[in-house]
Backbone as numpy.savetxt, mean C-alpha at the origin, in Angstrom:
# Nx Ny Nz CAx CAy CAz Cx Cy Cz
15.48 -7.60 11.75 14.39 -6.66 11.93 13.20 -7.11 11.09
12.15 -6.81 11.93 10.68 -7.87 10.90 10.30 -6.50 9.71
9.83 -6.99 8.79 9.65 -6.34 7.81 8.24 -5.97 8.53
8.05 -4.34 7.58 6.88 -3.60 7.74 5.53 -4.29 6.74
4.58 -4.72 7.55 3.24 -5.22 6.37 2.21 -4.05 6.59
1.17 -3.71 5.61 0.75 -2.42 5.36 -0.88 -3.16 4.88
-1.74 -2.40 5.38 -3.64 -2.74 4.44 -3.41 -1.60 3.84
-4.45 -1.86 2.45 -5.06 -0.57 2.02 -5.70 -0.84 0.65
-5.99 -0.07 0.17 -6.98 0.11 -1.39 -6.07 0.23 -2.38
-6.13 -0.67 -3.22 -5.57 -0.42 -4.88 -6.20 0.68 -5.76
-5.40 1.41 -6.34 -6.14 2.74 -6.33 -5.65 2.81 -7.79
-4.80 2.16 -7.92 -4.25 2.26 -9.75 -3.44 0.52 -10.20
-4.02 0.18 -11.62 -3.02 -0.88 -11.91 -2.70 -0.80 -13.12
-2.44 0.55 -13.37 -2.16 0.80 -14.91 -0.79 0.09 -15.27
0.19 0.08 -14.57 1.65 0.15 -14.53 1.30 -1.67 -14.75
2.61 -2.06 -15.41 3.11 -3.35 -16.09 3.54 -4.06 -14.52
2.74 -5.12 -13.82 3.87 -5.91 -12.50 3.73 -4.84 -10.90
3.30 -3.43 -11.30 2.97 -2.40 -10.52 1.68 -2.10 -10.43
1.13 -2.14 -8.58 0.01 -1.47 -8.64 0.33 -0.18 -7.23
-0.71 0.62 -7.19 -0.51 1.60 -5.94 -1.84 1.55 -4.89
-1.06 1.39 -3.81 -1.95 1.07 -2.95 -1.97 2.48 -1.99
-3.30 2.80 -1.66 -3.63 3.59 -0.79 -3.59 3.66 1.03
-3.01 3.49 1.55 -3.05 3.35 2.74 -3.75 4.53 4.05
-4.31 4.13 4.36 -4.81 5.45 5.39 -5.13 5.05 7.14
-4.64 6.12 7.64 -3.77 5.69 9.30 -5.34 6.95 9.68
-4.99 6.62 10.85 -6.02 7.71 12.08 -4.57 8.16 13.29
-4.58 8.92 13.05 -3.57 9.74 14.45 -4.47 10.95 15.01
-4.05 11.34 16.01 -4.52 12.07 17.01 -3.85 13.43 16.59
-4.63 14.90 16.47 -4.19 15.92 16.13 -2.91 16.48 17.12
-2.02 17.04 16.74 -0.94 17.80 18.00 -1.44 18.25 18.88
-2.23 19.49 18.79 -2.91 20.25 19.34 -3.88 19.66 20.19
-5.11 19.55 18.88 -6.52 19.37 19.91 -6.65 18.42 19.72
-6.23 17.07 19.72 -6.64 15.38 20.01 -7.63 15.18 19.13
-7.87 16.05 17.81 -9.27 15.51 17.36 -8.65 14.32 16.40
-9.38 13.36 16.16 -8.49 12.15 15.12 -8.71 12.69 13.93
-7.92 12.72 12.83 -8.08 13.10 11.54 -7.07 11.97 10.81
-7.62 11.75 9.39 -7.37 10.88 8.67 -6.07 11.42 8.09
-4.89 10.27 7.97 -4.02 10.76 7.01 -3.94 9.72 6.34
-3.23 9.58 4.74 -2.69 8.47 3.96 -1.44 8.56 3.22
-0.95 7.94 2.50 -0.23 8.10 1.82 -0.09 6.48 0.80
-0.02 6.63 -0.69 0.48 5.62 -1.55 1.82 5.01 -1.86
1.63 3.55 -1.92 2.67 3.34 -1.69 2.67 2.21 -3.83
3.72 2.42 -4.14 4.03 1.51 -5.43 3.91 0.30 -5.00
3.51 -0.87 -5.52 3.90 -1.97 -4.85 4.06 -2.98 -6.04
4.90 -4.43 -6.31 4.82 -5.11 -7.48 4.19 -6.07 -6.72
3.60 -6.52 -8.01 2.53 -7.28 -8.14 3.01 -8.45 -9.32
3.59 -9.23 -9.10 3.93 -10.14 -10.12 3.25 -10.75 -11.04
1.87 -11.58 -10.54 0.62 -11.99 -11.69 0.04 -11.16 -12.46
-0.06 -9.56 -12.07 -0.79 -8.70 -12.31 -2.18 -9.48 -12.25
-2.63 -9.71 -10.49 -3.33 -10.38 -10.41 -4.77 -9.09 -9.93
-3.86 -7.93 -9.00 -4.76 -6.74 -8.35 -5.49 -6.48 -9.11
-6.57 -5.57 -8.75 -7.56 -4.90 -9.89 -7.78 -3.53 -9.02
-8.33 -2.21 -9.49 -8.24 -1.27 -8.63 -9.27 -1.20 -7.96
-9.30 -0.88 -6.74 -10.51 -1.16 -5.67 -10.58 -2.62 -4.70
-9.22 -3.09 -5.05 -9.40 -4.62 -4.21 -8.13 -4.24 -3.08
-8.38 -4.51 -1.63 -8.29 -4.49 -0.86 -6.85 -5.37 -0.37
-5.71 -4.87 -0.17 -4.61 -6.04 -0.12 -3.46 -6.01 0.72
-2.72 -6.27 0.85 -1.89 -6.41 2.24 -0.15 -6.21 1.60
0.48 -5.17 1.60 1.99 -5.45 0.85 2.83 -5.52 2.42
3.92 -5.81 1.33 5.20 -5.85 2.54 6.55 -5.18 2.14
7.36 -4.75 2.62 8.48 -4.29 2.59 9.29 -5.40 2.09
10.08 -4.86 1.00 11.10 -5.70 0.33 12.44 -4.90 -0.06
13.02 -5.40 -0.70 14.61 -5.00 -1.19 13.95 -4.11 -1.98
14.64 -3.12 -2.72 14.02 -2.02 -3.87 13.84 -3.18 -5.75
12.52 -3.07 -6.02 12.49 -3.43 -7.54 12.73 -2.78 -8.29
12.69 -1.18 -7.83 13.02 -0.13 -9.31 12.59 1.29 -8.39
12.79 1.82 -8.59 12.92 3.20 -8.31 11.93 3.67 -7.29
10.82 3.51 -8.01 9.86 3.80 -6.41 9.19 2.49 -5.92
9.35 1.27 -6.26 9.05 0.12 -5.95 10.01 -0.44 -4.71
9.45 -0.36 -3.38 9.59 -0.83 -2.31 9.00 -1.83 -1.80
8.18 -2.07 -2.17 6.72 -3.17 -1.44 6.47 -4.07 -2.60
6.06 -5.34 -1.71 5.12 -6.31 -2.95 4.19 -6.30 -1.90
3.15 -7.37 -3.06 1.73 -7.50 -2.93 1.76 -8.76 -2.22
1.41 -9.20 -0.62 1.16 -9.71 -0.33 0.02 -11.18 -0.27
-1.03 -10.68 -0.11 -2.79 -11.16 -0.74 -3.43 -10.12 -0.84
-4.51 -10.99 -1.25 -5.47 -9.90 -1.68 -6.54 -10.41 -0.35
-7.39 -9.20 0.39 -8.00 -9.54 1.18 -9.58 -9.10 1.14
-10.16 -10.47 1.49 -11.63 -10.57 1.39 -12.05 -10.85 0.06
């Protein structure tokens, strides 16, 4: 099964090897079809502690690193 890859905004890199990335989708309302924004953050490691917050980057689905660490940091984009 291909692993899940994800865009979005670095939104924190306080954490040691950990940054959190912001992700945000457009879906269509149940009801009335109007599009509204949803997101959700995801932990991601970052091995160089290379991210900075506000840089733009691409993670991927991995084995678990620690508790809420699911994802690494792919690149950084642009």
């Amino acid at each position: 099964m291909p692993k899940r890859v994800l865009q979005g905004t670095c939104v924190s890199d306080k954490g040691d090897k950990t940054v959190v990335v912001l992700v945000e989708r457009k879906v269509a309302h149940p009801v009335y079809g109007k599009i509204i924004r949803r997101s959700k953050k995801y932990h991601a490691h970052d091995e160089g502690n290379v991210i900075k917050a506000g840089d733009t980057v691409r993670i991927e689905e991995c084995a678990p690193v620690s508790k809420l660490k699911t994802w690494k940091v792919l690149e950084k984009v642009g």
